[in-house]
TILOTI-801018 format. One line per field, with one value per residue (C-alpha): residue number from 1; residue in one letter; chain; x, y, z. Coordinates in steps of 0.1 Angstrom, whole numbers, plus 5000, padded with zeros to 4 digits. Layout:
BEGIN
num = (NUM,...)
residuo = (A,...)
cadena = (A,...)
X = (X,...)
Y = (Y,...)
Z = (Z,...)
END
This chain:
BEGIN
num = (1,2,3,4,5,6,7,8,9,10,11,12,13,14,15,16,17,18,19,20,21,22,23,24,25,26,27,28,29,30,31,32,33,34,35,36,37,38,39,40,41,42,43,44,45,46,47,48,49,50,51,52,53,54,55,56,57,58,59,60,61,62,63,64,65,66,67,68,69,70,71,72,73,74,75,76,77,78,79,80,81,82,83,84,85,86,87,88,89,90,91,92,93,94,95,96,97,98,99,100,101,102,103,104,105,106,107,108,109,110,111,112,113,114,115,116,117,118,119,120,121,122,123,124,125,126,127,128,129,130,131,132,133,134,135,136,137,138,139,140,141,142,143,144,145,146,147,148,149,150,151,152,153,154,155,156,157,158,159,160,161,162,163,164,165,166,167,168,169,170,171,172,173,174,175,176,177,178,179,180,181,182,183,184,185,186,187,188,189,190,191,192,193,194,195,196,197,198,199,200,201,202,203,204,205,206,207,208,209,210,211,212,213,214,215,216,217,218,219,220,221,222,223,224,225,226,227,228,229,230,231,232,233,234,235,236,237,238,239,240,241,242,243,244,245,246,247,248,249,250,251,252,253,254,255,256,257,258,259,260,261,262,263,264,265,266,267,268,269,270,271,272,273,274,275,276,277,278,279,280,281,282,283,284,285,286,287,288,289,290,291,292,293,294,295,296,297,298,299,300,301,302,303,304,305,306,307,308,309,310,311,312,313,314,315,316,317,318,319,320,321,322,323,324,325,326,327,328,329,330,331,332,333,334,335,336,337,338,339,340,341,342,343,344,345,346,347,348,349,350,351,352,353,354,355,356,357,358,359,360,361,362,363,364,365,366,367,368,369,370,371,372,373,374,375,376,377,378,379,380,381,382,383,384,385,386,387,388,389,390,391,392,393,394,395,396,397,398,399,400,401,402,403,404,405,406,407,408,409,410,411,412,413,414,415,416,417,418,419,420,421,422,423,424,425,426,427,428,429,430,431,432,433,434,435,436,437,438,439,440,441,442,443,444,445,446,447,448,449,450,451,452,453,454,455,456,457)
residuo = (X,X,X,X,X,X,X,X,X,X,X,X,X,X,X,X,X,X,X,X,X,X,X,X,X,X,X,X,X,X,X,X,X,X,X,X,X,X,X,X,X,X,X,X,X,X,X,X,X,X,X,X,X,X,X,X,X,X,X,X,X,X,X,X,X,X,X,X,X,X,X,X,X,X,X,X,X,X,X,X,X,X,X,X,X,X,X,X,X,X,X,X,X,X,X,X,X,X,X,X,X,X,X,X,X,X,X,X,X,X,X,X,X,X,X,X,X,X,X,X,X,X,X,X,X,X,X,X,X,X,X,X,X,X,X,X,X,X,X,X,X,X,X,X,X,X,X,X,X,X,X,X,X,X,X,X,X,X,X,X,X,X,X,X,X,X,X,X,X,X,X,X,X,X,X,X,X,X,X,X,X,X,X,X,X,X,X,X,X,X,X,X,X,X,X,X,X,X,X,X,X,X,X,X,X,X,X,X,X,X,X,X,X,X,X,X,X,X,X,X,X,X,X,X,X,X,X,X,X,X,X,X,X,X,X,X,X,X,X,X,X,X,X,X,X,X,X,X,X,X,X,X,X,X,X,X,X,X,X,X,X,X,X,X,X,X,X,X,X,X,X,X,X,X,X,X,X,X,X,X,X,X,X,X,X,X,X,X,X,X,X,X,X,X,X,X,X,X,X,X,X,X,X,X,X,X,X,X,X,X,X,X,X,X,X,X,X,X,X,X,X,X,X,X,X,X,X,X,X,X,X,X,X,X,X,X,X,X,X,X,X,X,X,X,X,X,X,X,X,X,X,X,X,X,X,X,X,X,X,X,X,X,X,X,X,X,X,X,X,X,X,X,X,X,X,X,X,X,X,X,X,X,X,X,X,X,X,X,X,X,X,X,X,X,X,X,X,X,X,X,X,X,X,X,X,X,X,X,X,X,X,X,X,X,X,X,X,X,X,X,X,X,X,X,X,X,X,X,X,X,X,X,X,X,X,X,X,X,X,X,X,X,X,X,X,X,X,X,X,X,X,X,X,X,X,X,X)
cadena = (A,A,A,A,A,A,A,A,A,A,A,A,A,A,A,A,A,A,A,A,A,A,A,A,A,A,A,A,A,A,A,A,A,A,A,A,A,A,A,A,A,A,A,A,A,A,A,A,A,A,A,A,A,A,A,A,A,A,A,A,A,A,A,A,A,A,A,A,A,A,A,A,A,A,A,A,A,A,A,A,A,A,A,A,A,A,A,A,A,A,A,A,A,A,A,A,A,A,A,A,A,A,A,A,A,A,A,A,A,A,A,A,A,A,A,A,A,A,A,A,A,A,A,A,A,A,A,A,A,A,A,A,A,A,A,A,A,A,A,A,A,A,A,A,A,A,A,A,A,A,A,A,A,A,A,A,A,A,A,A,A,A,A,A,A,A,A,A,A,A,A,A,A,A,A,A,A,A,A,A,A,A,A,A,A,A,A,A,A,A,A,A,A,A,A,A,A,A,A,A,A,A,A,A,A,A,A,A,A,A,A,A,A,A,A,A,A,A,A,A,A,A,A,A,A,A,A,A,A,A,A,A,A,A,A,A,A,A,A,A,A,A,A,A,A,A,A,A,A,A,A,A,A,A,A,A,A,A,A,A,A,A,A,A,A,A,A,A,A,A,A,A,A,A,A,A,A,A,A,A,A,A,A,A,A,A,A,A,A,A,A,A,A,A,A,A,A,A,A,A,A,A,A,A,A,A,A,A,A,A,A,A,A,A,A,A,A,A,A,A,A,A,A,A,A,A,A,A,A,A,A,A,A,A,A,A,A,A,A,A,A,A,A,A,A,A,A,A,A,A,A,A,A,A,A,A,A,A,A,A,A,A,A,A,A,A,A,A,A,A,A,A,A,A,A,A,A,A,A,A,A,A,A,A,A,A,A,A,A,A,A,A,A,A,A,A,A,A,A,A,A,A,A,A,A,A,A,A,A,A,A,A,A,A,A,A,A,A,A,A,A,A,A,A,A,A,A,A,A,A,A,A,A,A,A,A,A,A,A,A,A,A,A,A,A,A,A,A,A,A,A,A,A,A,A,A,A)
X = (7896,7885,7880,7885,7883,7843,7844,7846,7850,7831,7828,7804,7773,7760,7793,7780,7742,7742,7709,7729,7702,7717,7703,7725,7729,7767,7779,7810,7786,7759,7783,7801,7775,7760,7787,7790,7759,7764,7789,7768,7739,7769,7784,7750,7737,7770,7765,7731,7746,7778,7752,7748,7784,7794,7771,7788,7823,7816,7792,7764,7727,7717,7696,7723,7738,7705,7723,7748,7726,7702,7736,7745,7707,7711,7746,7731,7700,7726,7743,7711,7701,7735,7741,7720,7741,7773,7764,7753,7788,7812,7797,7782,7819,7840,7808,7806,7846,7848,7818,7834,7867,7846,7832,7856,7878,7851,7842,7881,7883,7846,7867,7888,7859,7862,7830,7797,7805,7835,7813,7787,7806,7824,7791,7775,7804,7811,7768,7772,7792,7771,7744,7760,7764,7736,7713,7745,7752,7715,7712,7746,7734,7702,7718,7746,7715,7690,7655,7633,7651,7651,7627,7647,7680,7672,7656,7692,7710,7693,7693,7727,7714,7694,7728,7750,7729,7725,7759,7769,7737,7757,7793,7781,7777,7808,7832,7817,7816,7856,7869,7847,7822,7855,7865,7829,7841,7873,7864,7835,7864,7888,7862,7859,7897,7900,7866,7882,7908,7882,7859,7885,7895,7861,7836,7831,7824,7785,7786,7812,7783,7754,7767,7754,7780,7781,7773,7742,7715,7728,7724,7692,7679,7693,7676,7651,7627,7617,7608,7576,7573,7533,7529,7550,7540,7515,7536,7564,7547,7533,7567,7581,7557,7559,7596,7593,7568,7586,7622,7612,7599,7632,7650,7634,7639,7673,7688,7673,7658,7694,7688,7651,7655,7680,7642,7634,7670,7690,7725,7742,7766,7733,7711,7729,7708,7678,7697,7703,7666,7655,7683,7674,7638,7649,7666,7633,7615,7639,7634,7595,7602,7621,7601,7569,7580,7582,7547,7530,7536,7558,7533,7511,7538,7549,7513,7511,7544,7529,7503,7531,7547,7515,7508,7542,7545,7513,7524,7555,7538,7520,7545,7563,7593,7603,7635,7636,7605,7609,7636,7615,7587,7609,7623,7586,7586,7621,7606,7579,7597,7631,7608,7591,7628,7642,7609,7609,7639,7625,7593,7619,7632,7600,7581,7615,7636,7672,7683,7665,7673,7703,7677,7648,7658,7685,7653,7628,7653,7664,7628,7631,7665,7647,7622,7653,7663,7631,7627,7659,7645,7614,7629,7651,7619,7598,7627,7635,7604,7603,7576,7576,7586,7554,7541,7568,7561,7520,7529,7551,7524,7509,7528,7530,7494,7500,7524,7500,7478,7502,7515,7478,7474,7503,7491,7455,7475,7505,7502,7501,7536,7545,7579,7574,7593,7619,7621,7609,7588,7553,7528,7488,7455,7447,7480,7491,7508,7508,7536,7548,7572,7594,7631,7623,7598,7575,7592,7575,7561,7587,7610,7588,7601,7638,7644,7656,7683,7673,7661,7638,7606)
Y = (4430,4426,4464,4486,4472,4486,4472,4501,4530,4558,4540,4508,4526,4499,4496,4512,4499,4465,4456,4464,4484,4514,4546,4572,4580,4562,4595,4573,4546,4566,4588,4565,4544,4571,4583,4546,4545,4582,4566,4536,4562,4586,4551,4532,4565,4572,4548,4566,4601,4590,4570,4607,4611,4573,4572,4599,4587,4551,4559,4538,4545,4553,4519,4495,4510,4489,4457,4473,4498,4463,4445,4469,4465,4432,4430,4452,4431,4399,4419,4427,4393,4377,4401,4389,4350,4375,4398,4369,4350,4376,4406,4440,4456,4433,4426,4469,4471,4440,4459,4491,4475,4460,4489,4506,4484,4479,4515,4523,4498,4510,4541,4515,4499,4495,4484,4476,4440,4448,4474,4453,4429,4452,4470,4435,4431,4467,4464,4435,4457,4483,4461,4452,4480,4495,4466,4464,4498,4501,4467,4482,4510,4504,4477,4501,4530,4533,4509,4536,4558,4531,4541,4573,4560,4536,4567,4588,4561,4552,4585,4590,4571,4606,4627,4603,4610,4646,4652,4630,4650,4681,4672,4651,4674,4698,4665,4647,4682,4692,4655,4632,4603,4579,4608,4602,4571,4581,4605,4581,4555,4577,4592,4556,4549,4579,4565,4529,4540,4556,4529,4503,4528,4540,4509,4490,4449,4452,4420,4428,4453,4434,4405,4386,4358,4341,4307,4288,4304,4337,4323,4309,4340,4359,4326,4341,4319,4342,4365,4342,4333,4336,4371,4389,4370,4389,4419,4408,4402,4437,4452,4437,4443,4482,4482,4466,4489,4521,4511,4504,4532,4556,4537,4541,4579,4577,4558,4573,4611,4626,4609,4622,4654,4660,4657,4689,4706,4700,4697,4667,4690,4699,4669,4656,4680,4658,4637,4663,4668,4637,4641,4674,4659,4631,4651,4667,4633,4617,4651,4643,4608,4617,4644,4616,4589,4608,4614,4588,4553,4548,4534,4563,4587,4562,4565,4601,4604,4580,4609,4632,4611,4609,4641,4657,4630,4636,4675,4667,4648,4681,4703,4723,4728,4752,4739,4752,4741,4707,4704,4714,4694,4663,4672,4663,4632,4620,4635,4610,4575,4583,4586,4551,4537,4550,4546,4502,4501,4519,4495,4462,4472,4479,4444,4421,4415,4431,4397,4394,4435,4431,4397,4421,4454,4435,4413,4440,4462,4433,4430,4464,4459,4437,4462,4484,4460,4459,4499,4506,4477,4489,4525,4515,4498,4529,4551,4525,4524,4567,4571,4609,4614,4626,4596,4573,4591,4590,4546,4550,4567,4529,4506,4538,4537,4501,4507,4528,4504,4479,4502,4514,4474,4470,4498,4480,4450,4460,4465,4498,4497,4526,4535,4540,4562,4537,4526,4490,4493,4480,4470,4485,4466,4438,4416,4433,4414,4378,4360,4352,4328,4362,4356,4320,4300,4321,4355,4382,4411,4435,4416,4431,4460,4450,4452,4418,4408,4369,4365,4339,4350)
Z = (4251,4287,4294,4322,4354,4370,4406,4434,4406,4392,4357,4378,4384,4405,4428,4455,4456,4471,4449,4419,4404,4386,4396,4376,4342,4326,4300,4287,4278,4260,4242,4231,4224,4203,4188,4170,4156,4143,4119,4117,4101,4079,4064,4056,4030,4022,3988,3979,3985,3957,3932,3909,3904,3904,3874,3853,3869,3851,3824,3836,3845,3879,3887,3878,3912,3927,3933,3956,3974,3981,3995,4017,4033,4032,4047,4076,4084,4086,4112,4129,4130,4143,4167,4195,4195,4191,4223,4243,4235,4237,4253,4242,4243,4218,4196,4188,4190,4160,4141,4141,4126,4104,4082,4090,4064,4049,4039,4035,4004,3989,3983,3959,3941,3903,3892,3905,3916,3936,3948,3959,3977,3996,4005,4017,4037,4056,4057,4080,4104,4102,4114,4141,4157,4167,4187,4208,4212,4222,4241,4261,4269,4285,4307,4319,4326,4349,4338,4344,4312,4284,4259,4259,4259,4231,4214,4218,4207,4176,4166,4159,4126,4120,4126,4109,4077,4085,4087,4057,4038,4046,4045,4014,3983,3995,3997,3965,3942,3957,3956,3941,3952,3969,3998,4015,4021,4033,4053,4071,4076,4090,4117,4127,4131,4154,4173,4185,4203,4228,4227,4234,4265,4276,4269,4293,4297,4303,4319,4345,4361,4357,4365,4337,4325,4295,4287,4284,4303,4288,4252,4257,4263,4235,4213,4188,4201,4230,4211,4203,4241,4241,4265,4233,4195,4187,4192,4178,4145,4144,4155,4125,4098,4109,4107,4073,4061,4074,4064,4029,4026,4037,4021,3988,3998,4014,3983,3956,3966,3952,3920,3920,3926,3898,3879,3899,3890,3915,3903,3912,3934,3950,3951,3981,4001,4001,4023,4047,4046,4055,4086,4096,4093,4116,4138,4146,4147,4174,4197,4193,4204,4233,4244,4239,4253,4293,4284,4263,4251,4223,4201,4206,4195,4164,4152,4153,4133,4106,4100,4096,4067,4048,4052,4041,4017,4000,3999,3985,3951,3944,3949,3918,3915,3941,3952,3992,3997,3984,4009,4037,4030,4026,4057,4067,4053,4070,4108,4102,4082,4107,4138,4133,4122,4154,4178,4167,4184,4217,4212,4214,4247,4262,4255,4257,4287,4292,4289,4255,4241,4221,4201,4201,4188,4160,4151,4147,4128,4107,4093,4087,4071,4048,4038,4032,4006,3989,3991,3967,3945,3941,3937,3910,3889,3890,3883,3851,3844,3838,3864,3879,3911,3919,3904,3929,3962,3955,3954,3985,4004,4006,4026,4052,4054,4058,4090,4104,4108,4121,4146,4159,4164,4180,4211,4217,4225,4242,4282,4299,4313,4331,4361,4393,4413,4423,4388,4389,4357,4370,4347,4351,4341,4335,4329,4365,4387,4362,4352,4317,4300,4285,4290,4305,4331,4362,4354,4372,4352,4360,4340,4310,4316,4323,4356,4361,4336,4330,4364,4374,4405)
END
């Protein structure tokens, strides 16, 4: 699994630069890299969009599916969280290549599932795949792309979470109302068989164009400990309490809105189109990220989309029961949760080393992944409980309000970091210039921003 060969050819975009600074953007690499974490996002809501006709399928109520919906979370943070050992060992290549084999087994045999425990074991399982994938899809691609662009390229990637579940929103009430809840499933596993083929082609070994080996040094930096290196704790805290804060919250939503909505009248052929919502709402929210981040910092951007989910989902508790606009205005509320889900990860890369990426975005999202299990939890409580769903999104409103604040915290005490033309990712003000323990001893500020992978001043 060694990959393509990179030196002298048009796949090793730093061949022909002596400094080995890559100038141009690598299209295999964020396709593909993208086109991963597309199935990453169709496969991790694929459970929640199946929960209304699982229930009538096997006669049981809708929140005794909460156990598996909470394993599947849980599955993904312990990917998220192993992932930065596993890239620093074997590579970015073989650690996405294994992942993808992974749920796509994984999701293959869900289609199989008999009852709720073989269901959540398999979901735990094909989760942990899932998590995988996406810190090292992210963590590649920013290493193989030029420093200057990685807020944005950690923005595209992520985002093929927001068109995986947009297109399994869409796809998702036409396949489950034609062939029942186990051919989303299918159909996600399939797409991923027909992806690996490419990858295995068209992916390259990360390493071989950096020049970063494995071993020790490389593992020491991918140690979880440097994320608490003093220049970054404080941020790193605040990083992960908005990812918690945000993820439980979608995922309250992304688990449970189909069920919810069959309150408003939504058939269960129909209900699936709250998940296309919330995509179509993310689709939005990752263009406003990506647009932001040339202009503004991250942060700044993430706070202003944190408005947007109070606000819509404020609107969306008073609302009747207007069907079209319900969609719309959810749509709201998944442009502002999707935006802070995808903008953490842009946040990681910006405040840890290269070296340290693939630790700091799995990390961050693994805290998330962690609300994510409490969100459907929580979800399933109120809905057994026979709260309204006005009632439901008026409580979620909270711990957004929560990850507001969090994030607003989070840009008073981050640096100014800003590109320069040549793309050696100065830093302005005050810390300017200083050296910080990030990544290991005397590394210069521009290591902040990524420009040296692991390198020492």
């Amino acid at each position: 699994m060694s990959g393509p060969t990179l030196s002298n050819s048009p796949d090793n975009p730093a061949a022909d630069n002596p400094a080995g600074a890559i100038t141009k953007p690598n299209w295999p690499v964020l396709i593909l890299a993208f086109i991963a974490v597309v199935l990453d996002g169709y496969d991790t809501i694929a459970l929640g969009l199946s929960v209304p006709a699982l229930k009538e399928d096997w006669g049981v109520p809708a929140s005794h599916f909460t156990p598996a919906l909470s394993l599947t979370s849980l599955g993904v943070a312990l990917g998220y969280i192993a992932v930065g050992r596993l890239t620093a060992r074997f590579g970015c290549r073989k650690v996405i290549l294994a992942a993808v084999i992974v749920f796509t087994i994984g999701s293959l045999l869900t289609a199989w599932a008999g009852n709720i425990v073989e269901l959540s074991l398999l979901r735990l399982i094909t989760g942990f795949g899932l998590g995988a994938v996406m810190p090292a899809a992210v963590a590649q691609a920013t290493a193989l792309n030029p420093v200057r662009h990685r807020q944005s390229i950690a923005v595209f990637v992520t985002m093929g979470i927001s068109l995986g579940a947009l297109i399994a929103g869409v796809l998702g009430s036409q396949i489950v109302s034609a062939y029942g809840w186990p051919s989303v499933f299918i159909v996600g596993a399939v797409a991923s068989a027909i992806l690996l083929p490419f990858l295995w082609r068209w992916l390259p070994d990360e390493r071989g164009v950096t020049g970063v080996v494995a071993g020790s040094e490389a593992r020491h930096h991918a140690a979880v400990a440097r994320l608490f290196d003093p220049a970054v704790r404080g941020r790193t805290l605040l990083l992960w309490g908005f990812a918690f804060m945000v993820f439980s919250v979608f995922y309250i939503f992304s688990s449970w809105l189909p069920t919810l909505l069959t309150s408003y009248g939504f058939s269960t052929g129909l209900a699936p189109l709250g998940s296309a919502a919330l995509g179509i709402g993310s689709i939005v929210g990752a263009g406003i990220l990506i647009v932001g981040a040339t202009r503004f910092r991250m942060s700044s951007v993430l706070a202003g989309t944190t408005v947007a989910a109070i606000v819509f989902l404020v609107l969306s508790a008073f609302l009747g029961a207007d069907k079209a606009l319900l969609l719309v205005v959810f749509g709201g509320v998944g442009l502002g949760l999707q935006a802070g889900m995808i903008g953490q990860a842009a946040v990681a890369v910006s405040i840890y080393p290269q070296a340290t990426a693939a630790t700091g975005v799995g990390w961050a999202s693994s805290m998330g992944r962690l609300g994510s299990v409490v969100g459907p939890i929580i979800g399933g409580a109120l809905i057994g409980l026979g709260l309204s769903t006005s009632a439901i999104v008026l409580i979620a409103c909270a711990p957004v309000a929560v990850a507001l604040g969090l994030i607003l915290l989070l840009r008073r005490t981050e640096p100014k970091v800003f590109d320069d033309a040549a793309g050696t990712g100065r830093l302005d003000g005050p810390e300017a210039g200083d050296r910080t323990t990030v990544g290991g001893p005397a590394m210069t500020s521009q290591t902040m921003n990524g420009h040296a992978i692991g390198g020492q001043a």
